[in-house]
LUMMISE-714408 format. One record per residue: residue in three letters; x, y, z of N, C-alpha, C in turn. Coordinates in steps of 0.1 Angstrom, whole numbers, plus 2048, in hexadecimal, padded with zeros to 3 digits. Layout:
! LUMMISE-714408
ALAXYZXYZXYZ ...
//
This chain:
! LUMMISE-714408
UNKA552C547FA5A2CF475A602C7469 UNKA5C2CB45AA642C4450A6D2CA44F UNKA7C2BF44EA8C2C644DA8A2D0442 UNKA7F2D0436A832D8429A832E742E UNKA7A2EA439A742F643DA822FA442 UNKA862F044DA952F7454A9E2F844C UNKAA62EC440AAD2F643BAAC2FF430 UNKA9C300428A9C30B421AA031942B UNKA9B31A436A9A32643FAA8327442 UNKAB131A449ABF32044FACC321442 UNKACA31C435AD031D427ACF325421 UNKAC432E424AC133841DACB34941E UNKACB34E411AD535B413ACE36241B UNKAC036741BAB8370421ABB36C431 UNKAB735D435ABD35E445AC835E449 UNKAD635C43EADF360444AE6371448 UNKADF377439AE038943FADC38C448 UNKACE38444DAC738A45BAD0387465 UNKAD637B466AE0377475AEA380472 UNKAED383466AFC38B464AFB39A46B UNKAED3A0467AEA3AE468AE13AD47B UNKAE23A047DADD3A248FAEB3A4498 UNKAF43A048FB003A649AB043B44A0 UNKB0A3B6490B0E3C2494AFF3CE498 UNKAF53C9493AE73D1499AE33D24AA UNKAE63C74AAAE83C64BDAF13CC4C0 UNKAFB3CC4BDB0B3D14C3B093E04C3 UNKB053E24B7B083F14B5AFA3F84C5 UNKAF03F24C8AE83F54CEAED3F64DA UNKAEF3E94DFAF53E44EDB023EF4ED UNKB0C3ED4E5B153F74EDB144074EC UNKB0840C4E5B034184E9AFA41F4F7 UNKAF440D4F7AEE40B506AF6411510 UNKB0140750EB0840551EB1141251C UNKB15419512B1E424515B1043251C UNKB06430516AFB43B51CAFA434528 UNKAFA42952FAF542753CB0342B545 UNKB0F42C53FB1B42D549B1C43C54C UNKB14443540B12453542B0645654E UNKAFD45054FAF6454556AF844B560 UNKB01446567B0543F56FB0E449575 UNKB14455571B1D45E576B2D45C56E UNKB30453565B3E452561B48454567 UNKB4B44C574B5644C57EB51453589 UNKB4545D58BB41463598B3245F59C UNKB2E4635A5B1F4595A9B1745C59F UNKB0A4575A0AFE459592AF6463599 UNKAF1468595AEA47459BADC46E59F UNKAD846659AAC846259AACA44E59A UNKAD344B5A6AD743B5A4AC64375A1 UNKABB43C5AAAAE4395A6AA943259F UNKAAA43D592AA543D585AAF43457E UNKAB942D580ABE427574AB8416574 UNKAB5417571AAD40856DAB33FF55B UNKABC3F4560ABA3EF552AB23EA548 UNKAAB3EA54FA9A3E9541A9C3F6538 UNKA9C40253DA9B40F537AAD413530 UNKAB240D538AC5415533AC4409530 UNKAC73FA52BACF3F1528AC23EA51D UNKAB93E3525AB23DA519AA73DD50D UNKAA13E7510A9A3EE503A9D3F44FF UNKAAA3FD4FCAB03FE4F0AB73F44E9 UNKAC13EE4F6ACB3E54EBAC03D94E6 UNKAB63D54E9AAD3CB4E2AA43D44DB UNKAA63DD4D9A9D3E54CEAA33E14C0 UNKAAF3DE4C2AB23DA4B5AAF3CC4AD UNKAA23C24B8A9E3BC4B2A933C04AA UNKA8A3CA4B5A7F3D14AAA823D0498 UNKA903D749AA923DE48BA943D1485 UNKA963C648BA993B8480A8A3B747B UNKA823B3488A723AB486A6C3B547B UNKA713C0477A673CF471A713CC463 UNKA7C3CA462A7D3CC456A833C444E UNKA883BA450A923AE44FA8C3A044E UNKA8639D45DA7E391459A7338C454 UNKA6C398451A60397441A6638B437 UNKA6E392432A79392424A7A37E427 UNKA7E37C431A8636D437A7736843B UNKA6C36943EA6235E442A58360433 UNKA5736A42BA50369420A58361417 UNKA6735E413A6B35640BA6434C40C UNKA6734341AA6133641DA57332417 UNKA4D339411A3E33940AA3F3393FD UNKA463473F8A4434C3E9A4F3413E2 UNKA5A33D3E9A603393DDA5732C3D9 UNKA533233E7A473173DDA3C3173D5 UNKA383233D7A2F32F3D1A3432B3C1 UNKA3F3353BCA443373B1A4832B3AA UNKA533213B4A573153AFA503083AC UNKA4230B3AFA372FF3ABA382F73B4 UNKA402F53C4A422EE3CDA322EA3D2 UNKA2D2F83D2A1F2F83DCA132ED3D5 UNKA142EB3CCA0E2E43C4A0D2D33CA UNKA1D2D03C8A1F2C33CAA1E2C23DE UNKA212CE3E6A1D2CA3F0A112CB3FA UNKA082CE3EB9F72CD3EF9F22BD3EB UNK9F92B83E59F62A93E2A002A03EB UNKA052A83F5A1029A3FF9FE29940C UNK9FE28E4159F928D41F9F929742C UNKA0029F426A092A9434A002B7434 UNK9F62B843E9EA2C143B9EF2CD43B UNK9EC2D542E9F02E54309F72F243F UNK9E82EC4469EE2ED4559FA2F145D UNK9FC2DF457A0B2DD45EA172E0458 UNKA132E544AA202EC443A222F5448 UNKA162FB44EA1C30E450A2430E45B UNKA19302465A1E302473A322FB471 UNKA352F246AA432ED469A472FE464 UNKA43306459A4C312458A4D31E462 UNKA3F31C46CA45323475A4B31F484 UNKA4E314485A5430B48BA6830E489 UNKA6631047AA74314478A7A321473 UNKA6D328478A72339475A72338483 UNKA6C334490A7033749FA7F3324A2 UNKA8132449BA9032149FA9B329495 UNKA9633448CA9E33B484A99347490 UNKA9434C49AA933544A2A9D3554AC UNKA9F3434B2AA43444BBAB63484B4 UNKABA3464AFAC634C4A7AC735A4AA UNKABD3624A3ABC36E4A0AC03744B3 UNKABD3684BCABC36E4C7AC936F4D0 UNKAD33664CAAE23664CEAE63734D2 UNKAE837B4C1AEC3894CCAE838C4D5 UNKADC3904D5AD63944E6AD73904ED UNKAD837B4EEAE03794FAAED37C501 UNKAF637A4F5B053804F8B033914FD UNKAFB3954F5AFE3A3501AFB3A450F UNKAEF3A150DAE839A522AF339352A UNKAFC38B521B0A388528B1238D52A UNKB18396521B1F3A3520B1F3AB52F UNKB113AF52BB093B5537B0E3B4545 UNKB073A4543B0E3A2556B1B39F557 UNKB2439C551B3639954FB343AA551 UNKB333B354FB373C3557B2F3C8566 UNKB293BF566B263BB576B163C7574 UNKB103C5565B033CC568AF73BC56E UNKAEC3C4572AE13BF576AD33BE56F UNKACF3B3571AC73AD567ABB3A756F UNKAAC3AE56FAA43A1575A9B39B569 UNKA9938E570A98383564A8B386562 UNKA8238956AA6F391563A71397559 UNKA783A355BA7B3B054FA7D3AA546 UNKA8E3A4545A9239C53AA88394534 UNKA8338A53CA7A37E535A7038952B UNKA6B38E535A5B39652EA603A2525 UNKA6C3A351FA6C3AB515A743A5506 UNKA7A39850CA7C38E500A713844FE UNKA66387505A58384500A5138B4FA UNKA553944FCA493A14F3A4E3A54E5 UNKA5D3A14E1A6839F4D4A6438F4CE UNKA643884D9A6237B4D1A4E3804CB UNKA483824D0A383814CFA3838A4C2 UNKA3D3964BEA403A04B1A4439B4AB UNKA4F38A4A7A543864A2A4737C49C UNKA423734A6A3A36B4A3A31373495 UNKA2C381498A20386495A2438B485 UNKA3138E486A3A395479A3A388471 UNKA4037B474A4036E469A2D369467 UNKA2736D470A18368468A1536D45F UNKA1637B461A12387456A18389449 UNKA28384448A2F382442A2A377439 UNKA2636743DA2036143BA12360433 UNKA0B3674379FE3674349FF373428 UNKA0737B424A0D38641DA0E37D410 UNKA18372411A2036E407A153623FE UNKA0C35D409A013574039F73603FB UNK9F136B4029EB3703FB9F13773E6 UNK9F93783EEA003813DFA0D3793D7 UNKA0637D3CCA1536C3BFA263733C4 UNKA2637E3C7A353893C3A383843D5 UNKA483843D9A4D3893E1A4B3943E3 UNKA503993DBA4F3AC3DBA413B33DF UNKA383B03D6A2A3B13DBA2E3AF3ED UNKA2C3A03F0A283A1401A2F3A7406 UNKA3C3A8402A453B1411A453C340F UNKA3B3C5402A383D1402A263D340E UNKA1E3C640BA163C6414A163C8424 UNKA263C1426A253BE432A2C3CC438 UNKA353D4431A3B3DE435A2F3E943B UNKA253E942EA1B3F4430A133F443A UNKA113E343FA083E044CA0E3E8456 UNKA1E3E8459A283EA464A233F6465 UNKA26400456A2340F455A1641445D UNKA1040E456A0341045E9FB410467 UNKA04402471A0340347FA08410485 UNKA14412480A1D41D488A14427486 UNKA0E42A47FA0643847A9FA439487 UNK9F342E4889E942D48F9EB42D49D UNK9F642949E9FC42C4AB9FE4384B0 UNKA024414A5A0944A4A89FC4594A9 UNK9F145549C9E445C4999D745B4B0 UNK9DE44E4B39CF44F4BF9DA44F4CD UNK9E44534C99E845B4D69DE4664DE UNK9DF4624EB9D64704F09C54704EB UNK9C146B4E39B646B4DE9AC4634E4 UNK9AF4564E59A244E4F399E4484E3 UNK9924434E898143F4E298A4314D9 UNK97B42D4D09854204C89944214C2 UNK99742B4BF9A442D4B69AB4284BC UNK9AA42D4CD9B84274D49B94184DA UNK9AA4154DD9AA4084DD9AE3FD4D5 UNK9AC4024C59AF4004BE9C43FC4BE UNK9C54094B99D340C4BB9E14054CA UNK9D64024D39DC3F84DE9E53EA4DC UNK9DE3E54D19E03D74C79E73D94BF UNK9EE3E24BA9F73E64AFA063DF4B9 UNKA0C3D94AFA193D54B1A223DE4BE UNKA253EA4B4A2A3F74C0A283F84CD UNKA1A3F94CCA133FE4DAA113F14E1 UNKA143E34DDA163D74E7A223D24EB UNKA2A3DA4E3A393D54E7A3B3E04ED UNKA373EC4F1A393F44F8A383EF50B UNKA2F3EB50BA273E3516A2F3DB51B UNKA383D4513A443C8518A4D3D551D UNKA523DB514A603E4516A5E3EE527 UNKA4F3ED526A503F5536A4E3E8540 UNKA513DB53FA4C3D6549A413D254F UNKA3A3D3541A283CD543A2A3C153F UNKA203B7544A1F3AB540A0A3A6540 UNKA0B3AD5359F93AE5319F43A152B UNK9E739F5309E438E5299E139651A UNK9DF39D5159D73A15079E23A4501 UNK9EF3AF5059F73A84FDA0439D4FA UNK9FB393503A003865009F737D4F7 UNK9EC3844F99E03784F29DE37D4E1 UNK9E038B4DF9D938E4D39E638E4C9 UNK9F33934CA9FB3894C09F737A4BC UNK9F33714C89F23634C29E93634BD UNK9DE3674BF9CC3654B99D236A4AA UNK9D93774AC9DA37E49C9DF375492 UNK9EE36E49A9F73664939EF35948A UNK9E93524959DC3454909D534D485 UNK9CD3594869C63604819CC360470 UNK9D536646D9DF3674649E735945C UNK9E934D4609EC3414609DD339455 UNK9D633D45F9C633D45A9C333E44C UNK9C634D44E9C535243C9CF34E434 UNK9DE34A43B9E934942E9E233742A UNK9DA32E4339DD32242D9CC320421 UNK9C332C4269BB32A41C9C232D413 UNK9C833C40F9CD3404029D33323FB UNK9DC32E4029E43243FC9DE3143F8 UNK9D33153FB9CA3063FC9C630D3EC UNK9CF3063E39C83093D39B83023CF UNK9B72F83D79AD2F03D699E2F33D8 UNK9A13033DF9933063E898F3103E0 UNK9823123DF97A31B3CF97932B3DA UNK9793313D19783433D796D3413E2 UNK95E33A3DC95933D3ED95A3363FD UNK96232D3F596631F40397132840A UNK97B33040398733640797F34540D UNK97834840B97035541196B35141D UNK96534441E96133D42A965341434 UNK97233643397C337439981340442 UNK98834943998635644098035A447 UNK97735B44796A36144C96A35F456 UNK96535245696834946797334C46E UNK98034F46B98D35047098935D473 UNK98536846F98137547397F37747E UNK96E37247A96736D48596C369497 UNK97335F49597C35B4A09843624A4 UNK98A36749B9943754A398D37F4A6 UNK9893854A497F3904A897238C4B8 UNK9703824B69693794C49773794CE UNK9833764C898B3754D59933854D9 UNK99638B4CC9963984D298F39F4DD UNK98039C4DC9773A24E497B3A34F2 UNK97A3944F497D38A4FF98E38B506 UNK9913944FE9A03985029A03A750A UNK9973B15079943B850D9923B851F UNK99C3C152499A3C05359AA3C5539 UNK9AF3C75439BA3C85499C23BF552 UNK9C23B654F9C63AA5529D63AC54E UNK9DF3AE55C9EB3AF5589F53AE563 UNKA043AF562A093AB56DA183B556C UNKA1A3BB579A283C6578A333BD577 UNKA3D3BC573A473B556FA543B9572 UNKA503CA576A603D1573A653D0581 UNKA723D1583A743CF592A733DC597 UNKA733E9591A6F3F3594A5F3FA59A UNKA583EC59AA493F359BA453F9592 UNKA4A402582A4440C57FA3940D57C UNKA33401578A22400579A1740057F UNKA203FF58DA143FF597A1540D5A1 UNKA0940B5A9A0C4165B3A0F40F5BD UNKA154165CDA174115D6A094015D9 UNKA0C3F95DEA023EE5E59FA3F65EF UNK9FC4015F69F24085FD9E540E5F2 UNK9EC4185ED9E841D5E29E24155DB UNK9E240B5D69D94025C89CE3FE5D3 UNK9D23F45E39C63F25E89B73FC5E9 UNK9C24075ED9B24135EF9AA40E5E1 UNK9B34175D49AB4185C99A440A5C1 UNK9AB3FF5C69A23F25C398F3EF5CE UNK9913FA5D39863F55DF97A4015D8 UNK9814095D197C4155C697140B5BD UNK96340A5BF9584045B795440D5B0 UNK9544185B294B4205A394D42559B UNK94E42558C95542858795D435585 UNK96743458296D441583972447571 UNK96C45657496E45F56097C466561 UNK98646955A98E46D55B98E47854C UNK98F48554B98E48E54199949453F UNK9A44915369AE4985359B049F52D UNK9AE4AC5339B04BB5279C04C051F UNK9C54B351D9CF4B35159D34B150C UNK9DD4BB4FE9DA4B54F49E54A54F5 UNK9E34A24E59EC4924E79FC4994E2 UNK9FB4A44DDA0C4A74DCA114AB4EB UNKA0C4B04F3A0F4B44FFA184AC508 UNKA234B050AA2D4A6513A264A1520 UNKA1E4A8525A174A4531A0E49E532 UNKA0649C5269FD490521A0747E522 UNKA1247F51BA16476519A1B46E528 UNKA2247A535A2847B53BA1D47054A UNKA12476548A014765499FE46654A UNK9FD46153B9FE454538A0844653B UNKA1144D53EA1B44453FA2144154F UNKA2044C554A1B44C566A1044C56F UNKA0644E5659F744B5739F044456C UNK9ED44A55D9E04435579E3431553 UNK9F042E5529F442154F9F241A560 UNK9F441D5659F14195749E0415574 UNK9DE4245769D04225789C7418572 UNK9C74155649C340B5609C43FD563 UNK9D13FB56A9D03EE5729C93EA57C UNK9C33F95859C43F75939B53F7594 UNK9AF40258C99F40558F9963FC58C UNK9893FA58D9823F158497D3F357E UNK97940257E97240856F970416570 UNK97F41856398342056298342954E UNK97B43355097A43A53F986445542 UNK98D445536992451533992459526 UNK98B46752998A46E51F99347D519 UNK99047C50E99E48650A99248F4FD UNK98F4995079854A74FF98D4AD4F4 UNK99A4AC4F29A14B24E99A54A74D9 UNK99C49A4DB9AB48E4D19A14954C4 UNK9AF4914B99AB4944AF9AF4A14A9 UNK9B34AC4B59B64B64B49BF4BD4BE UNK9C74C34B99D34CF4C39CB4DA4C7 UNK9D04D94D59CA4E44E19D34ED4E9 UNK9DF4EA4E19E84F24EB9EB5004EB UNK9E25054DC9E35184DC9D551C4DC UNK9CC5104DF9BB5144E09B651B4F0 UNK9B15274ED9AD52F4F99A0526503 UNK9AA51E50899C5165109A4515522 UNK99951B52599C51A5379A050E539 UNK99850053799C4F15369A74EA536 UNK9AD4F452D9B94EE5269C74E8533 UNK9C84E05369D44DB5409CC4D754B UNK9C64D454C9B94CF55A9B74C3553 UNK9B64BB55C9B24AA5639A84AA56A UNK99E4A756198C4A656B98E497572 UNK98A49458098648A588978488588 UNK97247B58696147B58B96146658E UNK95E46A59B95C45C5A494D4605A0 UNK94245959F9334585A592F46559F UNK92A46D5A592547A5A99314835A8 UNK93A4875B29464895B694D48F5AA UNK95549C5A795A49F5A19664A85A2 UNK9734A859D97E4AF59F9864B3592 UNK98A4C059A9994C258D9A54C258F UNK9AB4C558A9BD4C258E9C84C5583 UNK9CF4CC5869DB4CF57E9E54C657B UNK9E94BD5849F54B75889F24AC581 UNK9FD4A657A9FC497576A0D49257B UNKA0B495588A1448B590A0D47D596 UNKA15477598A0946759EA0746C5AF UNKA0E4745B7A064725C49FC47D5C2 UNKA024895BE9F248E5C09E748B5B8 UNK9E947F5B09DE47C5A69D64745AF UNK9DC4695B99DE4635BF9D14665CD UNK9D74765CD9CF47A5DD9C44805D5 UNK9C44835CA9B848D5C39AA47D5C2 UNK9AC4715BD9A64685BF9A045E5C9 UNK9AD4615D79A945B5DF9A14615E6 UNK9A246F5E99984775EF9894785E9 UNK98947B5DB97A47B5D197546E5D7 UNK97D4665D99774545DC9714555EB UNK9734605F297145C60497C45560A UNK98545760399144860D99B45460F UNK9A444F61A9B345861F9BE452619 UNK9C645C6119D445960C9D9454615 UNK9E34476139E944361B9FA44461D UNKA01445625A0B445625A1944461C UNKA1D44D612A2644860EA3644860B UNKA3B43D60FA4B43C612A5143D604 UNKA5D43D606A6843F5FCA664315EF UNKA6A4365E3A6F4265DAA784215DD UNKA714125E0A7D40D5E7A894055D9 UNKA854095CDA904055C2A9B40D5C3 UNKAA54055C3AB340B5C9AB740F5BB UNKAB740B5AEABF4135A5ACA4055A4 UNKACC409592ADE401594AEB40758A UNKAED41258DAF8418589B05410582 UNKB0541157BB13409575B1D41556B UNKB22416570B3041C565B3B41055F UNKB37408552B3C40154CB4140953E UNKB4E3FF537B4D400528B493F6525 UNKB443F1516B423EA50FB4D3DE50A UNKB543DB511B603D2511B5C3C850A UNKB623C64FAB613B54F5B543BA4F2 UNKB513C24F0B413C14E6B463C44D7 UNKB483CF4D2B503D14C2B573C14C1 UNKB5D3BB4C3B603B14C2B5C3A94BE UNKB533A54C7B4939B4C5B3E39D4BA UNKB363A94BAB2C3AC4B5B313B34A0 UNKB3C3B04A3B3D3BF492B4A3AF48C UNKB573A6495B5E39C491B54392491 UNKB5738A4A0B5337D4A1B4637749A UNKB3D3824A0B2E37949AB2D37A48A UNKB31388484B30384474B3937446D UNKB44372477B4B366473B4635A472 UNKB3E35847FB3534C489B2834D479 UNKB26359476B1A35746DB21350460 UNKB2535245AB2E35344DB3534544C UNKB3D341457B44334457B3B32B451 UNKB2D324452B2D31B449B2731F43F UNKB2A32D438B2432C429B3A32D425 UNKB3F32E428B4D331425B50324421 UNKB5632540EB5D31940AB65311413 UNKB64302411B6C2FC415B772F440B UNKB832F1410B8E2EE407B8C2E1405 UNKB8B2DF3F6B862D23F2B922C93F6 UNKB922BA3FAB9C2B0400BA12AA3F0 UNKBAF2A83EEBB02A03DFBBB2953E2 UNKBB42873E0BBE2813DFBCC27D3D6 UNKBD52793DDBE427B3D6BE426B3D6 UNKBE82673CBBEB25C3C6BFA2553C8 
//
């Protein structure tokens, strides 16, 4: 990594607002967390549902949601400088004539936007510490695989950022480029809910809907693989742009080929290749349960007469149909309504779950997981098998947030600020 990249990055005003505004951004998160987890923990009397409290859900994806809002709106601003100012200041010129191949410039700048990451990640560690100093509980899968799926949105935000600032002469230009990308994902995400067919496959790959996947405890090879293919992909384009040397069709080439390659490895990224993470199971079904339905060879059609605003649709997805995807080996799901609201259309259909193994066909009201469970094992020929209690005990905590305002709103704006804060010049006395 060249030192110029580290300390334009850690001297810079823009990365110091961002460390300044990760404090109290955390703080304010985390001790909203833990005051909602001490409520639903019962507040001095038992929890009603010890079960259900899980700190993945009450403690870590909210209070680390407040990284989201850094990577979406903040660190654009801080990895496009790195580019535009050599851009504007004629730097890029003279450092297309050093020995030091374009490449490895990008690669040194993003070498030192990840060590400007690991910073940004302080707060969140001090709260994880916080955390257990009140005697909450933490397992290290969850944790690891959801400061993976923040670090991977981070990676994917400085490429684009990157490749933004090359493309276009203005700061302003890229970080208005890069904002509208964000918009647009969210849109798309938000447009192939409930709908199925390419849109959603599509829409899977969207930022949102892969950090989603981390926040429940998924640990998916695709979205581990397709931030990096994208990131390289992106990297790609920022160093043609910036190679002034290369004529409009050599730099079209390029591209091309980079396209190309990403698109071959997206393909190839396609499948269900993934691993449950959460100590809660919530992704899987019982080990009885998944054996039957893994021994399940034919494919199985799934028709959900639901619209995508429907709470039971969502309810649907996030309890059986996310399972199911892991477990079957070939598995369609179709949605007769996407595209359109069904919930005041006079259709008998409407709230029914068609089953079809082979030949074999069923309906069903319920989008609970056991009777979805016995509706499939049975269509299949196989006997539901026995099932016991969850054995996740729950971890109830009635804590305050002790020494967090402290820390998060005094100490760390100080810790930031101390070395840009004058120092008293020394004069000697004669």
């Amino acid at each position: 990594m060249r030192s110029n990249d580290f300390r334009e990055l850690f001297g810079s005003t823009a990365f110091t607002l961002l460390l300044l505004v990760a404090g109290p951004l955390t703080g304010m998160s985390f001790i909203a967390a833990v005051r909602a987890y001490a409520e639903a923990s019962g507040s001095g009397g038992p929890a009603a549902l010890a079960s259900a409290l899980s700190p993945l859900d009450g403690l870590l994806v909210p209070a680390l949601g407040a990284l989201d809002l850094l990577i979406t709106f903040l660190v654009p601003f801080v990895a496009i400088r790195l580019v535009s100012a050599e851009k504007t200041s004629g730097a890029l010129k003279l450092l297309l004539q050093t020995p030091v191949s374009l490449g490895s410039q990008l690669a040194s700048k993003l070498l030192a936007l990840l060590l400007g990451w690991s910073a940004c990640l302080l707060p969140a560690a001090a709260a994880l510490v916080l955390w257990r100093t009140y005697g909450g509980h933490l397992a290290f899968d969850e944790t690891a695989n959801l400061l993976l799926g923040h670090t991977l949105r981070y990676l994917l935000t400085c490429c684009l950022a990157i490749a933004a600032a090359a493309i276009f002469d203005g700061a302003a230009s890229a970080a208005i480029a890069v904002l509208s990308f964000t918009i647009g994902t969210w849109a798309l995400d938000f447009f192939a809910a409930g709908r199925g067919g390419w849109i959603a496959a599509i829409a899977q790959f969207t930022p949102p809907a892969m950090l989603r996947r981390f926040e429940r405890g998924l640990l998916s090879a695709d979205a581990v693989l397709a931030p990096l293919v994208a990131s390289v992909l992106l990297l790609a384009i920022a160093a043609a742009f910036l190679n002034l040397r290369l004529s409009v069709r050599a730099r079209a080439a390029r591209i091309g080929i980079a396209l190309a390659v990403a698109m071959l490895s997206f393909a190839l990224l396609r499948g269900n290749r993934s691993a449950d993470v959460s100590e809660d199971r919530r992704n899987s079904f019982s080990p009885a349960d998944e054996r039957l339905l893994r021994s399940v060879e034919a494919p199985v059609t799934i028709r959900v007469h639901l619209a995508a605003e429907d709470p039971r649709a969502g309810d649907y997805e996030r309890n059986v149909l996310t399972k199911l995807r892991r477990t079957l080996r070939a598995l369609r799901v179709e949605y007769p309504y996407a595209g359109r609201s069904a919930l005041f259309e006079n259709d008998d259909r409407y709230g029914t779950i068609a089953y079809r193994i082979g030949a074999k066909e069923t309906v069903s009201r319920s989008t609970t997981e056991e009777i979805v469970l016995d509706e499939l094992e049975t269509l299949a020929g196989l006997a539901p098998p026995q099932r016991g209690e969850a054995a996740y005990p729950g971890y109830p905590l009635n804590a305050a947030p002790r020494g967090a305002a402290l820390f998060f709103y005094i100490v760390w704006p100080l810790l930031v600020m101390a070395p840009r804060l004058p120092r008293p010049s020394s004069r000697r006395t004669g």
